[in-house]
C-alpha positions in Angstrom: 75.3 -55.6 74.3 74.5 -53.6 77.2 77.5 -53.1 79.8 76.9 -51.3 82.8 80.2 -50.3 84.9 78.9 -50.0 88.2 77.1 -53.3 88.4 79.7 -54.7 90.4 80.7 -52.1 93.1 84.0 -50.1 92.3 86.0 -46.9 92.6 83.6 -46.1 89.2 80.6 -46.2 91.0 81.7 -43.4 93.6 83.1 -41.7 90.6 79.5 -41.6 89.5 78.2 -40.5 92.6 79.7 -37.8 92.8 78.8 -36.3 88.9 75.3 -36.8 90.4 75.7 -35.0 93.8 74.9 -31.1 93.5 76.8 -30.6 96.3 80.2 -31.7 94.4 78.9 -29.9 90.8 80.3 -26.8 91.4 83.6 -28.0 91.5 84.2 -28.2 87.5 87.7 -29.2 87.9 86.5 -32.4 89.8 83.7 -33.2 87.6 85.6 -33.0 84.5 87.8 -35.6 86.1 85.6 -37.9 87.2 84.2 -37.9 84.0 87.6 -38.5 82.7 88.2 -41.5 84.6 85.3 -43.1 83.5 86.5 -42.7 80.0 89.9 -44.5 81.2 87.9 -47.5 82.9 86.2 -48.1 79.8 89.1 -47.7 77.6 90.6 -50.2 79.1 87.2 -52.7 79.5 86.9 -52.2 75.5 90.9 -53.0 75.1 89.7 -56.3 76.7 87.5 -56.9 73.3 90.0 -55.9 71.0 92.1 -58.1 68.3 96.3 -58.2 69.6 99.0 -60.1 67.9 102.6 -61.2 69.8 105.5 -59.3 68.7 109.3 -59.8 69.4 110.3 -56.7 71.5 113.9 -55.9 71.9 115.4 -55.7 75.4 118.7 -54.2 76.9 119.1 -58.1 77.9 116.9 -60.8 75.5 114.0 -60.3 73.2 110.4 -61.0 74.6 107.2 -61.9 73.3 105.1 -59.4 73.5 101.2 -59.3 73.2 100.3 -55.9 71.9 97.0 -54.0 69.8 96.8 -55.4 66.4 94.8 -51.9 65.3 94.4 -48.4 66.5 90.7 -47.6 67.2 89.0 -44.4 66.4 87.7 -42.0 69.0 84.7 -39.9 68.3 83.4 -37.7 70.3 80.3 -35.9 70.5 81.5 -31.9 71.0 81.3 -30.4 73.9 80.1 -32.2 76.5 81.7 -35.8 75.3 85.4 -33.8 75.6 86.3 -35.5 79.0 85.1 -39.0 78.2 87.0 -38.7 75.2 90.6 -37.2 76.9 90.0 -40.3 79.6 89.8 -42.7 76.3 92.6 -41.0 74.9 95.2 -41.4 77.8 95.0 -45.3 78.0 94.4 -45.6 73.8 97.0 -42.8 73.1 97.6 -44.3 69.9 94.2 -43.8 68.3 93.3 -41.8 65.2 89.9 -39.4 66.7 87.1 -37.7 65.3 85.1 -35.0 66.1 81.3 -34.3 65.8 79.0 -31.5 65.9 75.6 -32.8 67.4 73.3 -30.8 69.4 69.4 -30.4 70.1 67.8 -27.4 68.5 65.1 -26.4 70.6 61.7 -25.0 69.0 59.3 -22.3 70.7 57.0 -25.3 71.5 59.0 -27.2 74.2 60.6 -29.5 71.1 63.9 -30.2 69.4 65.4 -31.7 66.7 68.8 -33.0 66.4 71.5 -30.9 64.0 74.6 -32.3 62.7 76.6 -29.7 61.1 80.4 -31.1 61.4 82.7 -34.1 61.4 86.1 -34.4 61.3 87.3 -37.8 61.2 90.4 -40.1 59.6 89.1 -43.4 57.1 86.4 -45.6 59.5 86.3 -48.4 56.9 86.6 -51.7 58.7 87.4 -49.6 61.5 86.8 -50.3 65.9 85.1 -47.3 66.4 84.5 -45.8 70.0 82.1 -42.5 70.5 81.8 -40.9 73.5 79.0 -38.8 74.8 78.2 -38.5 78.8 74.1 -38.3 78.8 72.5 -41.6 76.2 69.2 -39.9 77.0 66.7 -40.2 73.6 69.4 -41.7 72.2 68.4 -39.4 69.0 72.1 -37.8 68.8 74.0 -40.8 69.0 71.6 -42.6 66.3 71.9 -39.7 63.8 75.3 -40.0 64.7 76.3 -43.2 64.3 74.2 -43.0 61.1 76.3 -40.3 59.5 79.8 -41.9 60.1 78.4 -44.9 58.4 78.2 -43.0 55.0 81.8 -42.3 55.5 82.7 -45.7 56.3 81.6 -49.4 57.1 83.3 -49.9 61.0 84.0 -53.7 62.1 82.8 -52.1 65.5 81.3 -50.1 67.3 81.5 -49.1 71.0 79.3 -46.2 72.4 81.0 -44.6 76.1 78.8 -43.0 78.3 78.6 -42.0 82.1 75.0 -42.2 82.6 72.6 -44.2 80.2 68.4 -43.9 79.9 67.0 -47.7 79.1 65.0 -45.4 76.5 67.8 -44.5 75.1 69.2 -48.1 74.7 66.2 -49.6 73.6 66.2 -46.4 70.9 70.0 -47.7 69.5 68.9 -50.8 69.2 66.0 -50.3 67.0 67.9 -48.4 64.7 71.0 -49.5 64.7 70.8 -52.9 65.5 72.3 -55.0 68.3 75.7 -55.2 66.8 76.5 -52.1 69.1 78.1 -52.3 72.4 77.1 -50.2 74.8 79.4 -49.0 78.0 77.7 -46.7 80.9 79.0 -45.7 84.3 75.0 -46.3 85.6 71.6 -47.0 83.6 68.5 -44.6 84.8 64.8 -45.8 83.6 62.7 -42.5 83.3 63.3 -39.5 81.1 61.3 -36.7 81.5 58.7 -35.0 78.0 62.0 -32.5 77.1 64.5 -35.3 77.2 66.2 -35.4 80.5 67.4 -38.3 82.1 65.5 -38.9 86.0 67.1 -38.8 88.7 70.6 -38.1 85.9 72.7 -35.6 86.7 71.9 -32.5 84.9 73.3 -30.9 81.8 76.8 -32.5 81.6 78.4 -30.1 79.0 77.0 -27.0 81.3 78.5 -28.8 84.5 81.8 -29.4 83.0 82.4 -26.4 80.6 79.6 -23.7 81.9 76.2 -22.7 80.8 75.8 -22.0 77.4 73.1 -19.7 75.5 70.5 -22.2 74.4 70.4 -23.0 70.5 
């Protein structure tokens, strides 16, 4: 499942706007936050989906029913550009357990790259809602290798994949090797990705945007 945020027009969709606009970039403050809202939309979108159970809450006059979370989800993020996504997940889930994971393209002399996973920190994911964030779903090659390697730590009930900006290549990538059990939640959906894996028209580098340019690995 494919949900796209700014389908039907909302404050997410100027949010989104402006990560695109290189005449609001340079203000990192502002793009980290916008970023960080669309991880609180979607954190509560995904709450929508998730399993609750009524429990009897104490007040200073009665006890009410009350309809809360029956689980805590995971949050994973993708280090360093998925940081804001994540923090926006993390102030409307507040409860969740979170894991962290090194993924990153290696570039090659040629123009060509590989994906390297070199570290995850994560609490038990069996039978666990898991949610990853990552801004760009451009190949779709980081997220599969991913979502592949917290598998063989655990078997999740679910999995949700947060992002601002989504490729269809991308998508259709997930879905071939993951299988259409996972549900995916982008600010916008872009069709064309360029030979070194860019998104078209995208936004640029989202890690670089938000956090500054780094030396290329």
């Amino acid at each position: 499942m494919v949900i796209n945020l700014s389908e039907q027009h909302s404050l997410l969709s100027n949010w989104v706007s402006e990560l695109r606009d290189v005449n609001v970039q340079g203000d990192r403050l502002r793009f980290r936050r916008n970023l960080e809202r669309i991880g609180e939309v979607a954190a509560y979108e995904i709450s929508k989906q998730m399993p609750t159970i009524t429990v009897d809450i104490q007040t200073p006059l009665g006890i009410h029913n009350s309809k809360v979370l029956a689980e805590q989800p995971v949050l994973a993020t993708i280090l360093r550009a998925g940081l804001p996504l994540h923090n926006g997940m993390l102030n409307y889930l507040d409860k969740a357990d979170n894991a962290f994971i090194s993924a990153y393209r290696k570039h090659f002399p040629d123009g060509s790259f590989e994906i390297s996973l070199e570290y995850m920190s994560c609490p038990t994911l069996e039978n666990r809602i898991i949610i990853i964030s990552d801004p760009m779903l451009a190949t779709g090659a980081s997220l599969v290798k991913t979502i592949r390697y917290m598998k063989e730590e655990g078997n999740p009930k679910a999995i949700h994949v947060v992002c601002a900006i989504a490729c269809s290549v991308g998508i259709d990538y997930i879905k071939s090797q993951c299988g259409e059990d996972i549900t995916i939640w982008c600010g916008d959906i872009d069709e064309e990705i360029t030979a070194k894996g860019y998104i078209v028209p995208g936004l640029g580098d989202a890690g670089d945007l938000a956090f500054g340019t780094k030396v290329q690995a």
